[in-house]
C-alpha positions as CSV (number, residue, x, y, z in Angstrom):
1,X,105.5,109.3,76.9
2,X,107.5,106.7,79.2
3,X,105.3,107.6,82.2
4,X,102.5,105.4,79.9
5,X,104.7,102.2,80.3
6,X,104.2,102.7,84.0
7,X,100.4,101.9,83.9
8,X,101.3,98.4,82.9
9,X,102.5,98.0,86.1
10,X,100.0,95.7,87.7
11,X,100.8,96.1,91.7
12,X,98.8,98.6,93.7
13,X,102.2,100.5,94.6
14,X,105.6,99.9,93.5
15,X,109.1,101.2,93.8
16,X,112.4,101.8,91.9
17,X,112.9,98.3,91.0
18,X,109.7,97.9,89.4
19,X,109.8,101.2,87.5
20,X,113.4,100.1,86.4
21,X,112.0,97.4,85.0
22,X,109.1,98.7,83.5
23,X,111.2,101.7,81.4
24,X,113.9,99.6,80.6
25,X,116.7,102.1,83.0
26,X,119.2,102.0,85.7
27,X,117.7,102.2,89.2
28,X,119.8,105.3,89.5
29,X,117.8,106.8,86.5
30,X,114.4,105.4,87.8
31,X,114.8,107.4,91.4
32,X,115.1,110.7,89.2
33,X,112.0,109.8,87.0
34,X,110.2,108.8,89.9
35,X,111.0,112.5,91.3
36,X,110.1,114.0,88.3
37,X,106.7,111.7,87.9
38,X,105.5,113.0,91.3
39,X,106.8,116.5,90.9
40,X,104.9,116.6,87.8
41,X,101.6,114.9,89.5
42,X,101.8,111.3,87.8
43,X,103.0,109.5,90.8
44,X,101.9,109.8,94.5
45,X,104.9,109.2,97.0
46,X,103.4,107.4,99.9
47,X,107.2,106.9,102.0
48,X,110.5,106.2,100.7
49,X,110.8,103.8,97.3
50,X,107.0,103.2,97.2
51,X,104.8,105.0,94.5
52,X,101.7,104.9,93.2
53,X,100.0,105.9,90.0
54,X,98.0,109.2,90.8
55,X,95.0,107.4,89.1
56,X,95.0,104.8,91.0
57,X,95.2,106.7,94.3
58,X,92.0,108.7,93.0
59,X,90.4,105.3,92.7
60,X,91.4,103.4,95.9
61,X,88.7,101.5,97.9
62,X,88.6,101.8,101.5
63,X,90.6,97.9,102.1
64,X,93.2,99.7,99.6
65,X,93.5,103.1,101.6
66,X,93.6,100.7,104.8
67,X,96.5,98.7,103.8
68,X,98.5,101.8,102.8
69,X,98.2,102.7,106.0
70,X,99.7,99.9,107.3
71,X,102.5,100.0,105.3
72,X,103.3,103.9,105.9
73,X,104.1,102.5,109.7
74,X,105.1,99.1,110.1
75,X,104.0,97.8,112.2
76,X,100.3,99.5,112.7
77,X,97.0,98.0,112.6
78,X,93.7,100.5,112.0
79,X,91.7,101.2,114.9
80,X,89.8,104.1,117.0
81,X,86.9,106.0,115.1
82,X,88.2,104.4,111.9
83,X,87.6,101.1,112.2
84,X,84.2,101.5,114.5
85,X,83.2,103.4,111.2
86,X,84.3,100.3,109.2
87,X,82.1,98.7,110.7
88,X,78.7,100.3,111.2
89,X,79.1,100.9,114.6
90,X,79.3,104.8,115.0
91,X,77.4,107.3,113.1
92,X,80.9,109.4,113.1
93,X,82.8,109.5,109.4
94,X,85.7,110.4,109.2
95,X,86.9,111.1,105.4
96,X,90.0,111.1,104.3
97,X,91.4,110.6,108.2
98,X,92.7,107.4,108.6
99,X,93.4,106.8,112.2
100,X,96.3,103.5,113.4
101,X,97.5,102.5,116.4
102,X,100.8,101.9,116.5
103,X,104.3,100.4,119.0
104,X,106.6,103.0,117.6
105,X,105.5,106.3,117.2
106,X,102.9,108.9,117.1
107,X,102.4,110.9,114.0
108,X,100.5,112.4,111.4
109,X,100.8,112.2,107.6
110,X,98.9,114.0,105.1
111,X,98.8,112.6,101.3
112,X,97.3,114.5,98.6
113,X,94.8,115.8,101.2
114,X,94.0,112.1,103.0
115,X,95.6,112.7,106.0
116,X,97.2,109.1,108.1
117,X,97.2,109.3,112.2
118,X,99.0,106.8,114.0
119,X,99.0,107.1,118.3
120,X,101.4,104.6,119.9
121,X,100.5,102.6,122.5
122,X,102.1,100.4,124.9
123,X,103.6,97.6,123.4
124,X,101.0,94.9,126.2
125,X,97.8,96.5,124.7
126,X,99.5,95.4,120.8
127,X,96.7,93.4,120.0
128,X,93.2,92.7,119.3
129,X,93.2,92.8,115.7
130,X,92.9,90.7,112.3
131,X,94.0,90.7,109.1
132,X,91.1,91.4,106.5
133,X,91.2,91.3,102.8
134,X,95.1,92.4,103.0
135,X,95.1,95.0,105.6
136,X,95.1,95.0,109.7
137,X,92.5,96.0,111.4
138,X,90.9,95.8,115.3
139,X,88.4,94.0,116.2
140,X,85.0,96.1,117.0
141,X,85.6,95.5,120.3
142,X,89.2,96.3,120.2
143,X,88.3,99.5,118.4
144,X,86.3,100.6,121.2
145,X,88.7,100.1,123.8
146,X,91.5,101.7,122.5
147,X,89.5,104.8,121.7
148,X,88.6,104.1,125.9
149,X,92.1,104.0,126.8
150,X,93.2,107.4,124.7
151,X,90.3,108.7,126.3
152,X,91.3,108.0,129.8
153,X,95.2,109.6,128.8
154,X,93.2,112.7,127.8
155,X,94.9,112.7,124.3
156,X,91.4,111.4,122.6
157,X,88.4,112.6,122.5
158,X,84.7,111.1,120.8
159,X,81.2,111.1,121.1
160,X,80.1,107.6,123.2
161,X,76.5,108.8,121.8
162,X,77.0,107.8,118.9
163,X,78.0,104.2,119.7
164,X,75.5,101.3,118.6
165,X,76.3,99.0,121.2
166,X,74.2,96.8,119.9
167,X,76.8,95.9,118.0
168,X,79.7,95.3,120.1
169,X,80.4,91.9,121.7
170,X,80.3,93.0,125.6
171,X,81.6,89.7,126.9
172,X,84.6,90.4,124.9
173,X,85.0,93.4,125.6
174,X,85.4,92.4,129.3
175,X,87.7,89.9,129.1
176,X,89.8,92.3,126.9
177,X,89.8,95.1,129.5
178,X,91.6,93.3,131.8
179,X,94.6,94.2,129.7
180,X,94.2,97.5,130.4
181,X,94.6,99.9,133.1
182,X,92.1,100.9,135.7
183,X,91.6,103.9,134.3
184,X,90.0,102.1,131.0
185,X,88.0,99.9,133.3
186,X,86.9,103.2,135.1
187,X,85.6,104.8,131.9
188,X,83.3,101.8,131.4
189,X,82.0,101.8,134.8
190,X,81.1,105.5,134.5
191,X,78.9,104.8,131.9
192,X,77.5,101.5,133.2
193,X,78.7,99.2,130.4
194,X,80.7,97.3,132.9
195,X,79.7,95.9,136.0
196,X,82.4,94.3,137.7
197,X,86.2,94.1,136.3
């Protein structure tokens, strides 16, 4: 079976080119095989000319889900409950939800049940995050504050509870809320983890 030849493909994902290649066809004829390889449940489509191998996408690690999520909307860094979950800081998991911030649009994606959620922001508050092992992320603090600021346009909602705040770097955080609207700066207030703005 050709679709064998394809698991010599080393990349994580790959497009027509590479199956081309791989199968020794026209691009014309990989785009139909590609179809055919995800109709028939060897090939995961994750957007236009990227594919994976449905094996791999069973076996993906959680830096591999994350840079897939950058790439479905570029550009797009993770962020909200997401990333606070990344990185110890909320007792809330989220599985298979993958949640982005993003400059051009909101929207959802769903993936073989994983399911990709990208809320745009303004294009001033683009910022606050890293690149780690291959894929964007926020910063704990950044995290936080974005979750603040969805918060504070009613279109988010979670559970300050279960915030260690141990574990977030206050003076950051206000410096990094002077970026954002009173509203954010209100939030934090309420709950007396800011003082003075």
């Amino acid at each position: 079976m050709t679709y064998l030849k394809l698991k010599k493909i080393r990349k994580l994902y790959f497009g027509y080119e590479d199956i081309a290649r791989s199968l020794g066809i026209t691009a014309l004829s990989a785009m139909v095989s590609a179809s055919r390889y995800v109709a028939g449940g060897y090939l995961i489509r994750i957007k236009r000319n990227i594919y994976l191998l449905k094996e791999r996408w069973d076996a993906l690690s959680v830096e591999e889900i994350f840079s897939l999520a950058n790439l479905i909307q570029v550009p797009s860094y993770v962020s909200l409950m997401t990333a606070l979950a990344f990185y110890e800081i909320t007792t809330q998991v989220q599985r298979d939800f993958v949640e982005s911030i993003a400059i051009k649009r909101t929207k959802k994606m769903e993936i073989e049940s994983r399911v990709f959620s990208f809320t745009k922001i303004d294009k001033a508050l683009y910022f606050g995050f890293l690149r780690n092992n291959g894929f964007f992320i926020a910063t704990p603090e950044k995290a936080f504050l974005d979750a603040l600021y969805l918060v504070s346009l009613k279109k988010y909602k979670f559970d300050m509870t279960s915030i260690d705040f141990t574990k977030l770097d206050m003076g950051k955080i206000k410096i990094m809320v002077r970026s954002f609207p009173k509203k954010t700066r209100e939030i934090l207030k309420k709950y007396e983890y800011l003082t003075e703005t």
